[in-house]
N, C-alpha and C positions, 0 to 999 in steps of 0.2 A: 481546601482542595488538596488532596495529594497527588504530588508527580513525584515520577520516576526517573532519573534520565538516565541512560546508558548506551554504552558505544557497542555496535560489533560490525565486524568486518569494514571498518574507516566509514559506519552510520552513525549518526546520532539519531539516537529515538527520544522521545520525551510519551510518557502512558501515563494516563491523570483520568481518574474518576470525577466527574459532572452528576450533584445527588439531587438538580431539580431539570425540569424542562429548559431550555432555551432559545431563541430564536435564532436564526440562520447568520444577522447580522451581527447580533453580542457573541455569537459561535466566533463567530471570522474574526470579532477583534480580541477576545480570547487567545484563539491561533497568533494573533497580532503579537500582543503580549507576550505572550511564554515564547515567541523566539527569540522577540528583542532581548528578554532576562537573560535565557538559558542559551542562545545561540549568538546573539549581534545583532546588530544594526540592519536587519535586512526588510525589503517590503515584498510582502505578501501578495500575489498578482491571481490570475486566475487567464488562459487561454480561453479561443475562441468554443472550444470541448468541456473546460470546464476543469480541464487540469493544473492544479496551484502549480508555481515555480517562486521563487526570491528572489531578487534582486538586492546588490550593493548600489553604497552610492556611484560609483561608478559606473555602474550598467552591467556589471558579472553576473550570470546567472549563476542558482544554486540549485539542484533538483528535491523536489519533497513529493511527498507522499502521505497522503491524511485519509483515516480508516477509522471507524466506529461502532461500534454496537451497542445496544441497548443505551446506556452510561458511561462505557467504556471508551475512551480515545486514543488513540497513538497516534504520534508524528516522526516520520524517519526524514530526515536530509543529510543527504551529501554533501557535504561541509570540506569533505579532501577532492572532491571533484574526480573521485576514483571510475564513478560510472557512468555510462552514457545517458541511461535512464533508469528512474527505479519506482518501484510498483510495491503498495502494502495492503493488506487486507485484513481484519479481522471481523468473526462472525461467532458472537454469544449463542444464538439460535440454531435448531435445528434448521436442515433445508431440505424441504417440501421432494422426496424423492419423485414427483409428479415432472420435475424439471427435469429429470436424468435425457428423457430424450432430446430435449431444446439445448441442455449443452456440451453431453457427451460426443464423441467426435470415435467413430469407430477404430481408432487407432490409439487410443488415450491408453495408457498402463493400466493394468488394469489391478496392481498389486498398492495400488493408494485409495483412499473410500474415499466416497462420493463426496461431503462434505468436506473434504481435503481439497480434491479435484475442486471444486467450488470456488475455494479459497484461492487456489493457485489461479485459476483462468481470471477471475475478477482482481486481483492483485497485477498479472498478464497485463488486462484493459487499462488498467490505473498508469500501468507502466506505457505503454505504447502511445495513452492520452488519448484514446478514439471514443471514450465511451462506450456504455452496453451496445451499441448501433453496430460497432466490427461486429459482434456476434462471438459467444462461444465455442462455437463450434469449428471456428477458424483456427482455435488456440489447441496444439497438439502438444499434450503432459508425455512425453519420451521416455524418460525415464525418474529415476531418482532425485536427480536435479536440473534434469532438462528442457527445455519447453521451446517449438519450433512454429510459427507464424505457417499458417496454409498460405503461398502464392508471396512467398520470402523469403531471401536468406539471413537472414537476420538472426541472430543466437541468444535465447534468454537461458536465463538460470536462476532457480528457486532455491530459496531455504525455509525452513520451517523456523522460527524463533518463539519466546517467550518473552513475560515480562511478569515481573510478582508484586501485589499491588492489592496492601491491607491484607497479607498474608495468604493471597491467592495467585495461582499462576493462571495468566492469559498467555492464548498461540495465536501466532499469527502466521503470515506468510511474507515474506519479501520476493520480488522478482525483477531480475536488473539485469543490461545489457551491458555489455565493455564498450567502451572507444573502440 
């Protein structure tokens, strides 16, 4: 298997190609694995939503973020505790312009494509921990890197990243709140 690991903005990602099927439960001890190597001693939990977080032996939380597509995996965690929550998505597939109405939000910028928007709101949901249930269309892409919760004050912010992987580059999206 190859991984990746690399930092940005005080994250750690680990992006590693999976070249057969797996199940849900060798999936999650996998995730197990490559944190203990590449990150620590940490356990792997999952909320009542379904959102992963880590724990030390202590009882410190760590925030993560785990996204997929086809083969493709990435895991970001905040390991310097820089943010309050953080959100990642990535998507090898087109998406079904049939959803533009269910999650476009008449107020969305309208200068990023749709399967960008995509990326950012379900990266958004990953971040917040509410699952697809908040809905999209709650989640308002502002501008260039900013992203505003309907019936919140609450402040996120996007970036676009990468990862190169068997000599190809994947995008993702990160989306992450401050203290």
């Amino acid at each position: 298997m190859n991984i990746v690991k690399f930092n940005k903005y005080d994250i750690v990602f680990l992006g590693f190609e999976i070249d057969k099927k797996i199940d849900r439960y060798s999936l999650i001890n996998l995730y197990k694995k490559l944190i203990r190597k590449y990150i620590g001693n940490f356990s792997l939990e999952y909320d009542l939503y379904g959102k992963p977080y880590l724990t030390d032996e202590y009882g410190n939380l760590k925030n993560i973020s785990i996204s997929h597509s086809k083969n493709i995996y990435i895991i970001g965690i905040d390991i310097e505790d820089k943010y309050k929550e953080i959100g990642i998505d990535l998507e090898l597939n087109s998406i079904n312009n049939k959803l533009k109405r269910k999650i476009l939000n008449k107020y969305d910028i309208t200068t990023i494509d749709f399967k960008d928007l995509w990326l950012i709101k379900e990266a958004a949901l990953k971040c917040l921990g509410t699952g697809l249930s908040f809905g999209m269309k709650n989640i308002l892409v502002e501008s260039k890197n900013k992203i505003k919760i309907e019936s919140s004050f609450r402040k996120f912010y996007f970036k676009k990243l990468n990862f190169i992987l068997k000599d190809k580059i994947y995008f993702f999206y990160l989306v992450y709140e401050f203290f």
